[in-house]
MARLUM-780771 format. One line per 4 residues: number of its first residue (from 1); their letters; for each residue x, z, y of C-alpha. Coordinates in nm, 3 decimals, always signed. Layout:
BEGIN
NUM) a) X:Z:Y; ...;
END
This chain:
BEGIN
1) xxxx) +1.584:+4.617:-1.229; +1.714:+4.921:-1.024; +1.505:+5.242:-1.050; +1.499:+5.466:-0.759;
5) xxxx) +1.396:+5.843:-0.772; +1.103:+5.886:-0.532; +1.289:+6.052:-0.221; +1.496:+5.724:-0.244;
9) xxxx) +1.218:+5.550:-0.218; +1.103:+5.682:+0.071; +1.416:+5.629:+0.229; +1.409:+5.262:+0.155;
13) xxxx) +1.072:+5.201:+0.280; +1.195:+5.352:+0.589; +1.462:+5.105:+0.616; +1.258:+4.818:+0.488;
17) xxxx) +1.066:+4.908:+0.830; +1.382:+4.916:+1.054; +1.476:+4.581:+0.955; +1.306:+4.440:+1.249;
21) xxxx) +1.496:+4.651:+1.443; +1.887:+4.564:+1.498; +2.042:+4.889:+1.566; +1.900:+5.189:+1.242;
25) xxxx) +2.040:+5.494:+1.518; +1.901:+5.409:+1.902; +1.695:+5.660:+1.992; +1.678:+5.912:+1.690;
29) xxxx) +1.767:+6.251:+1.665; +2.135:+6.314:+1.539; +2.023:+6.500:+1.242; +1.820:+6.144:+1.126;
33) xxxx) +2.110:+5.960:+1.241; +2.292:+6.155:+1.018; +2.056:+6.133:+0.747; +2.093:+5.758:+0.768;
37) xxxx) +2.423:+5.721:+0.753; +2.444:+5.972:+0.456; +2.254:+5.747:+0.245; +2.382:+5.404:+0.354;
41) xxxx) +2.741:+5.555:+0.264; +2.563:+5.701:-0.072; +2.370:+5.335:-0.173; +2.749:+5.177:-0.074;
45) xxxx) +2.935:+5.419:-0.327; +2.709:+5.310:-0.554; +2.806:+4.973:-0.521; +2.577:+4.799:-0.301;
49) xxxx) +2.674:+4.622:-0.044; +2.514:+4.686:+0.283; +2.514:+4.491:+0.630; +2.468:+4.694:+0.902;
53) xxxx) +2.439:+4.605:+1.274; +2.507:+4.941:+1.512; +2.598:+5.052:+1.864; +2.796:+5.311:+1.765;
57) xxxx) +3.092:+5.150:+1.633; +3.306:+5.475:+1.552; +2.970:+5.610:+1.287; +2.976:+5.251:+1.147;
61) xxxx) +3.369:+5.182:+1.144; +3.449:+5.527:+0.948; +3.117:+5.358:+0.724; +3.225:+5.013:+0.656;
65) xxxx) +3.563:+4.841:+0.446; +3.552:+4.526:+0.723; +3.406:+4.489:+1.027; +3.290:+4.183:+1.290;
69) xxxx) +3.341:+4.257:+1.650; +3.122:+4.037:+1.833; +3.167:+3.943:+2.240; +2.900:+3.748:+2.397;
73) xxxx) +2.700:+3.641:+2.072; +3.090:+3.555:+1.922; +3.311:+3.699:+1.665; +3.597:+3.797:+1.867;
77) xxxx) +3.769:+3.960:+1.569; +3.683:+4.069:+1.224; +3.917:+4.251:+0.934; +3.920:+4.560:+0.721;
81) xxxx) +3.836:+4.902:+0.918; +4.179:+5.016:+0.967; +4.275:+4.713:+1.161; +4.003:+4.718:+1.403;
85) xxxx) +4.015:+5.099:+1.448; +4.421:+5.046:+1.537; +4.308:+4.747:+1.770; +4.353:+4.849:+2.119;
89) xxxx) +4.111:+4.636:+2.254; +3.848:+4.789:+2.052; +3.997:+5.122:+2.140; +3.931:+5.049:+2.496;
93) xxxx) +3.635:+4.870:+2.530; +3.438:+5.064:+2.206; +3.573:+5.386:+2.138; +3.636:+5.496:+2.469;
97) x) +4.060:+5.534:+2.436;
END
């Protein structure tokens, strides 16, 4: 059993309601988008694993230890962080380079 202080919580719940949702940062504020990311890197530390699915791939690259890169519904390519953030493909069609 995992006890969580009460501001965690409250977090959670929030993220129990987002699961219907594919993408935790479209449309929020930065400073919540921030938030979010905090604790999903926090929970991770901790030695959870989380799945996350995200539009912006730089936030959830600098997040994650592997990543899937999917093209039309596919995975076009999938390894640890380093080597998709060194892919120029990604670079181009992702992060904008």
């Amino acid at each position: 059993m995992i006890n969580f202080a009460h501001g965690d919580m409250m977090v959670w719940g929030m993220y129990l309601a987002w699961l219907g949702a594919p993408r935790p940062s479209l449309g929020l504020a930065p400073v919540v988008v921030a938030s979010i990311f905090d604790n999903l890197a926090r929970v991770n530390r901790e030695g959870t694993t989380v799945l996350l699915v995200e539009q912006n791939v730089l936030r959830a690259l600098r997040l994650c230890h592997r990543a899937y890169a999917l093209e039309n519904r596919r995975i076009a390519l999938t390894g640890p962080r380093d080597h998709l953030l060194a892919d120029e493909g990604i670079k181009r069609a992702y992060l904008g380079r």
